[in-house]
C-alpha positions as CSV (number, residue, x, y, z in Angstrom):
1,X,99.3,121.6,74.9
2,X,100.7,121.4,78.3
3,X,98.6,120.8,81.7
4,X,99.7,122.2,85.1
5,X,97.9,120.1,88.1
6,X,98.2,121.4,91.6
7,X,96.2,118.9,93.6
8,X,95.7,118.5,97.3
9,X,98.6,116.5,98.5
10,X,101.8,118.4,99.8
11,X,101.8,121.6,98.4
12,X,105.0,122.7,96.3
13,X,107.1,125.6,97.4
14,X,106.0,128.8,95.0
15,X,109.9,128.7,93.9
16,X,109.2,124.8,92.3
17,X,105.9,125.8,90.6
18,X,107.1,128.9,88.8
19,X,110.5,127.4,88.2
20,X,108.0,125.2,85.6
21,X,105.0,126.9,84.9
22,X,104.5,129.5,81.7
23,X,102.2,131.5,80.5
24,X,101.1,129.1,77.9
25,X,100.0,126.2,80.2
26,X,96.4,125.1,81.4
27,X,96.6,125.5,85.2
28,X,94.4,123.1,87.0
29,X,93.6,123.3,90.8
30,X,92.3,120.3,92.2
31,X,90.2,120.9,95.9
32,X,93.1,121.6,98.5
33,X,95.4,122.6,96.0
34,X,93.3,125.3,94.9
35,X,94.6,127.3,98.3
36,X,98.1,126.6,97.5
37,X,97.2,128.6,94.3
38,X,95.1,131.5,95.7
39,X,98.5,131.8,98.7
40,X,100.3,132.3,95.8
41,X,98.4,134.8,93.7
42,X,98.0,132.3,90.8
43,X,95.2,132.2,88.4
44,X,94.2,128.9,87.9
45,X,92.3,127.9,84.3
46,X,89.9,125.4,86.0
47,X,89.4,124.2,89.1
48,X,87.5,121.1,90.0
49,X,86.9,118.4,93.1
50,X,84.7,117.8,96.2
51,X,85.9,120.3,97.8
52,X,85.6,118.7,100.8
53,X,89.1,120.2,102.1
54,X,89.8,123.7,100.0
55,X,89.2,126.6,101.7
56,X,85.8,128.2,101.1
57,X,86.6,131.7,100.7
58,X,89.0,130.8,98.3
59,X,86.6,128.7,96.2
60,X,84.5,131.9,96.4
61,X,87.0,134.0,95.2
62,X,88.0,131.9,92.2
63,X,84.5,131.2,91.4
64,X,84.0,135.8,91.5
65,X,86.4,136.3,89.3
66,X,84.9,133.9,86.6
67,X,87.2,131.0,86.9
68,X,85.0,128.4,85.5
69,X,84.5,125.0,88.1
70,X,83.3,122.2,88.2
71,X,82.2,120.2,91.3
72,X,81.4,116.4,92.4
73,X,79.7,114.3,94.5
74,X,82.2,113.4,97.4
75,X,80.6,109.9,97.1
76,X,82.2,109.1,92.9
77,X,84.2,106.7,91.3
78,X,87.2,108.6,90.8
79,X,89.5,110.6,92.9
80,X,89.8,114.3,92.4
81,X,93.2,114.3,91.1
82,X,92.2,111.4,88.6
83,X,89.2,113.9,87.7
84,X,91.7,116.1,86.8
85,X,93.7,113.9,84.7
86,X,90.6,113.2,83.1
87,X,90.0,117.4,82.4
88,X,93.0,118.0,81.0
89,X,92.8,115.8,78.4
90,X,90.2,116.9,77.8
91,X,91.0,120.1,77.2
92,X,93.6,118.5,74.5
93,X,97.0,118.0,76.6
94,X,98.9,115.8,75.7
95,X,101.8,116.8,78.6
96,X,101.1,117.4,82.0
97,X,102.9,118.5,85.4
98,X,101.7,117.1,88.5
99,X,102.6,118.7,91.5
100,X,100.8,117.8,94.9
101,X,100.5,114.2,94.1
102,X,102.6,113.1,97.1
103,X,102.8,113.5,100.4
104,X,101.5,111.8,103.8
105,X,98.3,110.4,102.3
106,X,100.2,107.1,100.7
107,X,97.2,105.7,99.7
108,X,96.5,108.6,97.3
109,X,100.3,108.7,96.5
110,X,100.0,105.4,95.2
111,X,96.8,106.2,93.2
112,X,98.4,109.2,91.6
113,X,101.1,106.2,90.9
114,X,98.4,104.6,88.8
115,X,97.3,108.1,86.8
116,X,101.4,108.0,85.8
117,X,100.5,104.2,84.3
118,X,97.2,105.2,82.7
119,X,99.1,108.0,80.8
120,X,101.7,106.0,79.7
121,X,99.1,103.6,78.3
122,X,97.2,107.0,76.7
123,X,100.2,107.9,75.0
124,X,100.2,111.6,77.7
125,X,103.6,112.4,78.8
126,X,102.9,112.6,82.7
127,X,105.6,113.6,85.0
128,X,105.1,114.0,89.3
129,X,107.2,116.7,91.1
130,X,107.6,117.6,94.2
131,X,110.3,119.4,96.1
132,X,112.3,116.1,97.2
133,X,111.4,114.0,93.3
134,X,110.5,114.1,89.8
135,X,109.1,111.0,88.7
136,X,107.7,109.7,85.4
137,X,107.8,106.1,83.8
138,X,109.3,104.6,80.8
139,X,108.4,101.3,78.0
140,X,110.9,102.1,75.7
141,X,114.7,102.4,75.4
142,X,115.0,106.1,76.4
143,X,118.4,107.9,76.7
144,X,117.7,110.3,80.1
145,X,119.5,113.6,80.7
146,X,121.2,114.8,83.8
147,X,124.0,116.2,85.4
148,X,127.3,115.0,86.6
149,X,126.8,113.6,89.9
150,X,123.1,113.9,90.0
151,X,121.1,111.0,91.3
152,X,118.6,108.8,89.7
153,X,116.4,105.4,90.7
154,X,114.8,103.2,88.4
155,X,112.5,100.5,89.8
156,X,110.7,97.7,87.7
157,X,106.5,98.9,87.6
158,X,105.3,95.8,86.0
159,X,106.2,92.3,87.2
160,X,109.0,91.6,85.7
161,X,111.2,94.2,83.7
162,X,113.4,92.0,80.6
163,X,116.9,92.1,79.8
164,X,117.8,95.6,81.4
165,X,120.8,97.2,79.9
166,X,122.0,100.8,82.0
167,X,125.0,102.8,80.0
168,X,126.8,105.7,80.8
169,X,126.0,105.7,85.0
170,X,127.9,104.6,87.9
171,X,126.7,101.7,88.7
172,X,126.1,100.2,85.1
173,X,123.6,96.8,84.3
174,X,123.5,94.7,81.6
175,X,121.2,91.7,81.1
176,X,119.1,91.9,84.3
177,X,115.8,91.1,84.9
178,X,114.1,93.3,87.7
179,X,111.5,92.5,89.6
180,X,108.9,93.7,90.6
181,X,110.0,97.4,92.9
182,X,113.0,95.2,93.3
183,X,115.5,97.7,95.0
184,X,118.4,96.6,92.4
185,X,118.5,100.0,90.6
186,X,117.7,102.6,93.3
187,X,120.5,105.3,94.0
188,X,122.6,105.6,90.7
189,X,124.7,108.4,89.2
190,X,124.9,110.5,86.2
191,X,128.9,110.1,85.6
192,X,127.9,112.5,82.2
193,X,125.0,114.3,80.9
194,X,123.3,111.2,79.4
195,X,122.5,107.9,80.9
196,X,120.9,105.3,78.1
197,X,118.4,102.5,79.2
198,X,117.1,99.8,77.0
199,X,114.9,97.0,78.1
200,X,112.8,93.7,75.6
201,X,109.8,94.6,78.1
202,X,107.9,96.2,80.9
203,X,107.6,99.4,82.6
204,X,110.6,101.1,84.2
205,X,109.8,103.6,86.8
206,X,112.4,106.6,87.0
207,X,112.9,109.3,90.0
208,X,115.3,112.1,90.5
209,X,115.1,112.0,94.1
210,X,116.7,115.0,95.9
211,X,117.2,115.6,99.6
């Protein structure tokens, strides 16, 4: 089952979120992003947070039409988009879209960072998008679709990523050992519709950035 997360960060454009969302998935709205919801007549499944920074009347309004939600103590050990990690598993995903994970707040930009690393380690295929990037991480040797001319960036998420081999791109690498967010591997090229990464170790973030 697929999750949908909309949480409080900045808000995707209406034409991004129903580009990806179906009928079928679980839609989560987490505090703030439960306005970005309600602006644009969506129905969420569950929302959940604080709510420390969603509109009331739109809490109110979720809550009247029997949207079932669940609320925390601002003083808790998780943030609220963690919390709503946590739900959707839960409620059995095992794939989720996180939009609203980025924005000015880099502190919480870098925690949703971490929720991408917890689900790789979970086995849940996690993937932030905003308008501007779509980001997920890999551990394996993955062959990554795309587009002639399309951009991609891969930087190293765990100290030291082995022996990395990058075919069918631009700007191809064999051999290398990447550091840490070493900047080696940011700004590539599709030059086909696949490019094929293999790697002995580590974590490999990968963004589609777009201006």
């Amino acid at each position: 089952m697929r999750a949908v997360i909309v949480s409080g960060g900045e808000p995707p454009s209406k034409s991004l979120l129903l580009s990806y969302l179906t009928k079928d998935d679980f839609l989560i709205g987490v505090d703030k992003g439960c306005n970005c919801l309600y602006d644009y007549n969506l129905k969420p499944n569950l929302i959940l947070g604080d709510f420390d920074s969603a509109n009331e009347e739109v809490i109110k309004a979720f809550t009247e039409d029997g949207i079932e939600m669940l609320k925390f103590n601002p003083e808790k050990d998780y943030t609220d988009s963690d919390l709503g990690y946590i739900k959707a598993k839960e409620h059995g995903a095992n794939e989720i879209l996180f939009f609203g994970a980025t924005g000015s707040r880099v502190d919480h930009s870098l925690g949703n960072i971490g929720i991408l690393l917890k689900s790789l380690s979970e086995g849940i295929k996690l993937e932030i998008i905003d308008d501007h990037n779509r980001i997920f991480l890999i551990n394996e040797e993955t062959t990554i679709k795309g587009t002639y001319g399309e951009i991609i960036s891969f930087h190293a998420l765990s100290d030291v990523v082995k022996n990395i081999c990058i075919k069918g791109a631009k700007y191809e690498l064999s051999g290398y050992d990447m550091k840490l967010l070493e900047p080696r591997a940011i700004c590539n090229e599709f030059i086909d519709s696949d490019i094929r990464i293999a790697f002995d170790s580590g974590i490999i973030m990968v963004i589609f950035p777009e201006d």
